[in-house]
N, C-alpha and C positions, 0 to 999 in steps of 0.2 A: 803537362810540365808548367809550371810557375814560372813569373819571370826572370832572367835571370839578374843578379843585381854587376853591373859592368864598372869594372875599374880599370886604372894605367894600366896594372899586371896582367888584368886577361882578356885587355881589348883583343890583341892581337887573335886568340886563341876561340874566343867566343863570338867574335863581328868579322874580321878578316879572313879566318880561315875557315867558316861554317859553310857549311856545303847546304842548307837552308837558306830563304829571305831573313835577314835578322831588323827588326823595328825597333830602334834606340827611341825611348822617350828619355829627353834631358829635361829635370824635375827638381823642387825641392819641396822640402816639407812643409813651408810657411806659404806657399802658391796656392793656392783658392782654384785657380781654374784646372793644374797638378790635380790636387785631388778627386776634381768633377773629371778627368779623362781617365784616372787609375782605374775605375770598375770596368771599363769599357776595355781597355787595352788588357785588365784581366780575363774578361771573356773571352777576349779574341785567341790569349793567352791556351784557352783553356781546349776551345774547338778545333785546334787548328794545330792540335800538339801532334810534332814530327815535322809538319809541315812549314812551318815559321817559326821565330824565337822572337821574341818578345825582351827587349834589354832597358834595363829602368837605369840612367846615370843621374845620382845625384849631381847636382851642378856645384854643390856648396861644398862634398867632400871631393868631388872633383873636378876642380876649375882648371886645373894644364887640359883636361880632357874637353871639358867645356869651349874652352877658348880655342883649342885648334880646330873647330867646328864654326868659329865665329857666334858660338850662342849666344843671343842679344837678350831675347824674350823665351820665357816657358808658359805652359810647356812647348818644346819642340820636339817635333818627330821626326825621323832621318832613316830611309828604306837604305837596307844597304844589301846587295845581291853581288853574290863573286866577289866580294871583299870590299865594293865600290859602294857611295852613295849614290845612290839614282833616283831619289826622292826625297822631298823635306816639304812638312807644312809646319806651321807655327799658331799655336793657339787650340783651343777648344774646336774637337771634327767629332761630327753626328759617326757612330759604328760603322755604317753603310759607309764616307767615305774615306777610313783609314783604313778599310779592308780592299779597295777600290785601287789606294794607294801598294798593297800588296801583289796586285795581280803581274 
């Protein structure tokens, strides 16, 4: 499964009620370090299909989304299991450990 791309409409539906770990990276297209973590969260994307969801928020086409997370800086990652946040890093993470961040 690819990631999915998460907006207002189907937050609820895709990050709230997923019965998976779902990993929001908030992103935009003009970010430099956005683009050095997209292949990495596409693998993980890729290995780990059933198992995780992988959710890509642009920040720029959605800032109400952004902001009720308090996103300051991207990329930021935000584990969310049973509908909750229960992890967040910020910035450029080696594979090893945003999968680490999944357990």
């Amino acid at each position: 499964m690819a990631e999915v791309k998460i907006t207002k409409a189907n937050f609820d539906q895709e990050v709230i009620k997923s019965d998976i770990p779902v990993l929001l990276d908030f992103w935009a297209v003009w970010c430099g370090p956005c683009r050095m973590i997209a292949p990495i969260l596409e693998q993980i994307a890729n290995e780990n299909e059933g198992k995780v969801k992988i959710g890509k928020v642009n920040v720029d086409e959605e800032p109400e989304l952004a902001a009720s997370f308090g996103i300051a800086s991207i990329p930021t990652l935000i584990v969310f299991k049973d509908g909750k946040p229960v992890q967040a890093a910020v910035g450029v993470r080696p594979k090893a450990q945003i999968e680490a961040m999944l357990k």
